[in-house]
N, C-alpha and C positions, 0 to 999 in steps of 0.2 A: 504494500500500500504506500502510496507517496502523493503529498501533495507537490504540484509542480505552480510557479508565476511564470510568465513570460512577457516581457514587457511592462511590466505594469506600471499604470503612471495615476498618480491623485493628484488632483487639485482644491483647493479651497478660495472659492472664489475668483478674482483673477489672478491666484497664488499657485505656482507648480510648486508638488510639495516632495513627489514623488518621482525618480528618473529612471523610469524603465528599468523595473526590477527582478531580475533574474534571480531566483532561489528554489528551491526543493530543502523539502523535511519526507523523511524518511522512516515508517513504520520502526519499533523497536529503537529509537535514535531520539536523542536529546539534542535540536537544533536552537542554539542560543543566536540569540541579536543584538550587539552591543553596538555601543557607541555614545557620544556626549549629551548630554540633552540637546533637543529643538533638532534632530537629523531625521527625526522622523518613523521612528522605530515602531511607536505608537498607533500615527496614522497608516503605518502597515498593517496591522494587527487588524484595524479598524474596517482598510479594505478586504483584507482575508473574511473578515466577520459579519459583513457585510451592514456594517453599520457606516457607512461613509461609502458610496458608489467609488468606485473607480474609475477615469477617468477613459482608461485605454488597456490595451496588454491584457491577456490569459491568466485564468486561475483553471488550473484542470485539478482532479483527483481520482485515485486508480486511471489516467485517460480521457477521464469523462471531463468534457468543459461545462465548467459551472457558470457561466455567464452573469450577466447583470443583476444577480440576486439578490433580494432585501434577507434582513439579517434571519429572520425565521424559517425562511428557504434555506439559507445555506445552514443553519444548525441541523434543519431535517435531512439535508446530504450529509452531515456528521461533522460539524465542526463547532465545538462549544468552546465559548474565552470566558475567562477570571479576567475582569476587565480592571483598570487600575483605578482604585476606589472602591472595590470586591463589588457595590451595587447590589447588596442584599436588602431585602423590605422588613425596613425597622419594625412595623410594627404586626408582621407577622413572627408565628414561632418557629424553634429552629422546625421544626417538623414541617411546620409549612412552606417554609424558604427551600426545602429539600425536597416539598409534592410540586412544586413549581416545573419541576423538573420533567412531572410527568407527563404533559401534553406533546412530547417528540416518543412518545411509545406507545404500544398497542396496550390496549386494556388489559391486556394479563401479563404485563412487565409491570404495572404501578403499582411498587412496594419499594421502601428502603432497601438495600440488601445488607444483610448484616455485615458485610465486609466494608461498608463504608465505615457503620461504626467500630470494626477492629482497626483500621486507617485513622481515624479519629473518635475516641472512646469518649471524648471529651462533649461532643455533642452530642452524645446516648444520655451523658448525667443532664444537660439541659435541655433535651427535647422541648419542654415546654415554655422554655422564655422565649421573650423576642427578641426577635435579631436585633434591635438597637442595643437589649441594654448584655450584649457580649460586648469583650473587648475587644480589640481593634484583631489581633490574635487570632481569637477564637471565629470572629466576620470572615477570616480570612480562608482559615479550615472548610467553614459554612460555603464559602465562595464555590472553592474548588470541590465541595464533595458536593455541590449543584449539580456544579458541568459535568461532573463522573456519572450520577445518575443518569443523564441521557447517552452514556456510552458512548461518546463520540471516538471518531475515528483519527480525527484531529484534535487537538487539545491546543489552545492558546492564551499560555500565561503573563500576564504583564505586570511585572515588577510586583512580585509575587511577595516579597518580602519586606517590601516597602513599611517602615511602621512598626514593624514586628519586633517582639525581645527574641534574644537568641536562640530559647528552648524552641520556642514554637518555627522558626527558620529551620532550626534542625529536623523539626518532624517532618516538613515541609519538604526538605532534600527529600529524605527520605523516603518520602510520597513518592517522588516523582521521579526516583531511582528505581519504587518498584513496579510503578508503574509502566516503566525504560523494560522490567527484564519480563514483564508478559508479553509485551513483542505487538500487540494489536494496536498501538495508538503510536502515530506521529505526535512529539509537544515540542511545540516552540514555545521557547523562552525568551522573554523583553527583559532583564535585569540589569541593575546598578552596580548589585554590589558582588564585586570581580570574583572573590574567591568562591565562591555560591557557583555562579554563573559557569566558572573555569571548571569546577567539578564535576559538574554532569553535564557539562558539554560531550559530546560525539561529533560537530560540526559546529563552526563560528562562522557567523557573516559578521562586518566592522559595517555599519552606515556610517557615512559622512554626506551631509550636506543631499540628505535625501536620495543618494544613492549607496549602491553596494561598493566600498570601497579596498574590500578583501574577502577572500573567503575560502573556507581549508577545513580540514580535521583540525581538533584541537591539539594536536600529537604537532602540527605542519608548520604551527607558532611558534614562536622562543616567548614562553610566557612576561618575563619582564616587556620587551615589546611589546605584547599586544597591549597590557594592561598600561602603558603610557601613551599607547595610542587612543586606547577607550575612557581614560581615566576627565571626570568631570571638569 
């Protein structure tokens, strides 16, 4: 399974934001996206998700071209994002923030499956609060074991750590490491913070100034480099 772009280009008003962007993520593979702020790592993300059209340039998946799709389209072809600001509804509970989930399934997939909460055990003890009054931490967990309930085939994370104390970063690798070794989900990752980033990389693209300005195995970098190329 692989997502592929080809060309892709966004705009924002009479602003090119985006320069014909060449990438592929790769089933079983952790594809990270670095670079400084404002290059535009974000409004990638956005046109992948289809929350912000694209202007121009291919999105294919397995082959198939996914075209001009608004964002509920392209989640029901399988691509869910943790968007930055997690975007869960305050004043539903976590249980609901997590049935949310269920409208990209068929009627007898809508259940929690308990491996969300062995992934995060943490939202099994508060099933019943609202999602506002979690911390910033816990919203975050809430986020991503959203996207996981609709099973997506893509996975797209942005700055996933953002905010977060250290413990809950770590669980967070960890997610998304094992997520990496059951092999069905492509995730790309938008992240800040390098060492995070550099760990569960499999593949790095560098944005600069809204285009792809490198791009390799994480193996293919001399990590001091990269990380003064990407550093804020």
């Amino acid at each position: 399974m692989m997502l592929r772009t080809e060309g892709l280009t966004l705009h924002y008003g009479g602003s090119q934001i985006l320069h014909g962007i060449e990438f592929e993520a790769k089933a079983g593979e952790v594809t990270v996206i670095m670079g400084t702020n404002g290059v535009g790592k974000t409004s990638f993300l956005k046109a992948l998700a289809g929350t912000h059209p694209r202007s121009g340039g291919t999105v294919t998946l397995d082959g198939e071209s996914l075209g001009r799709l608004p964002a509920q389209d392209m989640a029901r072809r399988g691509l869910a994002v943790v968007p930055q600001g997690r975007m869960i509804f305050p004043l539903l509970t976590v249980r609901e923030n997590l049935e949310t989930g269920f409208s990209l399934l068929p009627k007898s997939q809508r259940r929690v499956p308990d491996g969300i909460y062995d992934l995060f055990p943490v939202l099994k003890d508060m099933t019943n609060r609202r999602g506002g009054d979690l911390s910033g931490g816990q919203q975050q967990q809430l986020a991503i074991a959203r996207a996981m309930i609709m099973k997506p085939k893509v996975l797209l994370l942005d700055e996933p750590t953002e905010g977060i104390q250290p413990s809950i970063i770590q669980q967070i690798g960890r997610v998304i490491a094992w997520l990496k070794s059951e092999g069905g989900m492509a995730i790309v990752l938008v992240e800040q913070y390098f060492d995070f980033a550099h760990g569960l990389a499999d593949q790095v693209y560098v944005f600069r100034r809204g285009a792809v300005s490198a791009h390799g195995t994480k193996d293919s970098f001399d990590k001091a480099t990269l990380r003064a190329e990407v550093s804020v």
